[in-house]
C-alpha angles and dihedrals in degrees: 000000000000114000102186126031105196109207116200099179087185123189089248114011130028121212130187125204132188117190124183120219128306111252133194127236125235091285101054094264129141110252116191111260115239109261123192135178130262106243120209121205107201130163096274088058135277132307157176104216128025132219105244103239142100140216126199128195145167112268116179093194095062094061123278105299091020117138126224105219136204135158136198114000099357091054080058089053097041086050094048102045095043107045111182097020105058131085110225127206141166138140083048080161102068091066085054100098097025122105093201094071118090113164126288137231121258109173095344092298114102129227131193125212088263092058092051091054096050098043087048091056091039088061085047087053084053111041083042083063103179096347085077113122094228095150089052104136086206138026112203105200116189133230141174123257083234120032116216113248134109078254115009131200110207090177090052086052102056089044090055095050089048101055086047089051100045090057083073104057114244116156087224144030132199143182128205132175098263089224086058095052085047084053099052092047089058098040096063081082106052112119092207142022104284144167098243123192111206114194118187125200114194132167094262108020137019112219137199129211131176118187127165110218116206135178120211121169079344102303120124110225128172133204110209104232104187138309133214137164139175118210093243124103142122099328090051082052088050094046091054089053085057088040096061106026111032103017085074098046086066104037121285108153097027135118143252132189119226109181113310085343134093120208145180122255113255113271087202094071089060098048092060084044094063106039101082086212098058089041094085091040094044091059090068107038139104086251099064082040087067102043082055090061101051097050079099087051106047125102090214105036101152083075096047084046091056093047095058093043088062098046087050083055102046096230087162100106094045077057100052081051100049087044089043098052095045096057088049098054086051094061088066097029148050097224129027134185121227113210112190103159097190083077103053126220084342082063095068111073137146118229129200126217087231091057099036079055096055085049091055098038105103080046101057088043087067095041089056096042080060091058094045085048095061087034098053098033087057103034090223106120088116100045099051104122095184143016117208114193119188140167130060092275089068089073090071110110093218095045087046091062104051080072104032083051089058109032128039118262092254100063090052117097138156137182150122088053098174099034115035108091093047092049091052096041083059098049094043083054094065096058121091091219093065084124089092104045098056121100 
């Protein structure tokens, strides 16, 4: 029977670990337990790792007011192949800490951050079959030392997942830094004692962690060092990118008339546009209601137009695509092209690394004054053995160097991007000294 269930409900992606109990070798030594991945097995194919997003739809069959549920890929699908009937959600993550978020309405039922949360794992459970850890004694769920958000309430957040997770039945639950979870993970191959900075790019925070590992008679121990975390990471880098390529093209920066007056367009309606969380909210709100409304006004109003026709037909996940795969492309090249057909021929435009890194320069500034901060706060530049970077975000050049312009080549590692901090909440959930890894 599993003992621990490790639970990294990631911005962008969600994976799910089981480890079996830590033994010890001939000599009395811990040795790591073995972990492995929950596979699910949905209608768009098996996996070990989800995307964390949900579709709803009508479904007749199920009883009036009934809703039709899928998560990860086959959300995509759902959403894809029913345009205009389909809810569509992802990033769920990013409302976890806000207090402005209250729910939303999908299909005239409302739903709060906490019911998300649950109906997303349910479909997990689901989709795990057999392979769902319902005898863990402990679920470790994972959470970054700063959540993203303009104010975030870390304290509103937990609460929020606790009252999700408890709807499942595990006798404990447990939270741990998610970078300390990646560090352990990776420190279960460290040949000697060593000072390991873990930096963790997700989709909506980058997170620091700095842990010192230590053996002793064969038993691993770690002495937390210091944390620290900014709310940036991989979505604010897509939204530049919309920012700068597509936010133009419908009418950011024009103008509309009221009255004898002429004003500028609302910035605010772009910023929800390009953050892939707010776009399903933003469809519905008072907001999108108003940029409705000025489309007479405008003095452009075939952009706003355009605008309006792409949030009506929910190209925000093309988007995400198009972005996705251009800032891919610029982790390997110099110059990318981003192909976003709903836009026409201004759809079609080459951009350059050098610009896509001007766009993301305030950006990387904070991400680095988050680094400075656990360095300086700890006075242990000179002692780090060893720098860990995960997450897809890592792959960025100009991320990399903040890190290859301050260690040598050789302490710096990666690996194990999607699946790291779930397989090291699981095996921290198996010691009986979990009581100093929580947060």
């Amino acid at each position: 029977m599993a003992h621990a269930l490790g639970l990294d409900f990631g911005t962008t992606n969600t994976v799910m670990a089981l480890s079996d109990s830590v033994g010890a070798d001939s000599a009395g030594a811990d040795r790591p337990g073995a972990t492995h991945s929950i596979r699910f097995s949905s209608p768009a194919g098996t996996s070990d790792s989800m995307r964390t997003a949900l579709s709803f739809m009508k479904d007749r069959q199920l009883g009036a007011g009934a809703l039709k549920v899928e998560a990860g890929q086959a959300a995509i699908r759902a959403f894809i192949d029913n345009p205009g009937d389909c809810r569509f959600l992802q990033s769920i993550k990013t409302f976890a800490a806000s207090a402005l978020f209250q729910g939303t309405l999908i299909h005239a039922r409302r739903f709060q951050f906490e019911d998300l949360m649950e109906v997303f794992l349910r479909r997990l459970e689901a989709y795990a079959g057999e392979g769902w850890p319902s005898g863990a004694k402990r679920i470790v769920a994972g959470r970054p030392v700063h959540f993203a958000g303009a104010s975030p309430d870390p304290q509103l957040a937990i609460t929020r997942y606790n009252e999700a997770l408890s709807r499942f039945g595990f006798p404990e639950i447990h939270y741990v830094y998610e970078p300390v979870a990646a560090a352990f993970y990776f420190a279960q191959h460290l040949k000697q004692d060593a000072t390991v900075l873990v930096a963790d790019f997700g989709g909506g925070t980058t997170d620091y962690s700095l842990i010192r590992f230590e053996t002793s008679a064969g038993k691993l121990s770690a002495t937390p060092v210091g944390y620290s975390g900014v709310g940036i990471a991989g979505d604010q880098f897509d939204a530049r990118i919309i920012e700068h390529l597509v936010a133009p093209e419908i009418g950011k920066g024009s103008q509309f008339k009221s009255f004898d007056k002429v004003l500028d367009v609302p910035s605010n309606y772009y910023t929800s546009f390009s953050r892939w969380n707010q776009l399903s909210v933003f469809k519905s709100s008072r907001e999108y209601a108003d940029l409705k409304s000025l489309v007479r006004q405008s003095l452009e109003p075939d952009k706003l137009e355009l605008f309006i026709d792409l949030v009506e037909h929910d190209e925000g996940y093309p988007l995400y695509q198009a972005v996705s795969a251009t800032k891919m492309a610029l982790s390997s090249a110099d110059e990318a092209e981003f192909r976003f057909a709903p836009l026409g021929r201004a759809g079609e435009k080459s951009v350059k690394r050098a610009e896509f890194e001007g766009w993301i320069a305030e950006d990387l500034a904070r991400i680095e004054g988050a680094l400075d901060e656990v360095l300086t706060t700890t006075n242990t530049p000179g002692t780090i053995d060893k720098v860990f970077l995960t997450g897809g975000t890592s792959f960025v050049p100009a991320v990399r160097r903040i890190f290859t312009d301050r260690f040598n080549a050789n302490r710096i590692e990666t690996g194990g991007e999607l699946v790291s901090i779930a397989h090291g909440l699981a095996l921290i959930g198996e010691r009986d000294d979990i009581a100093q890894w929580v947060a």
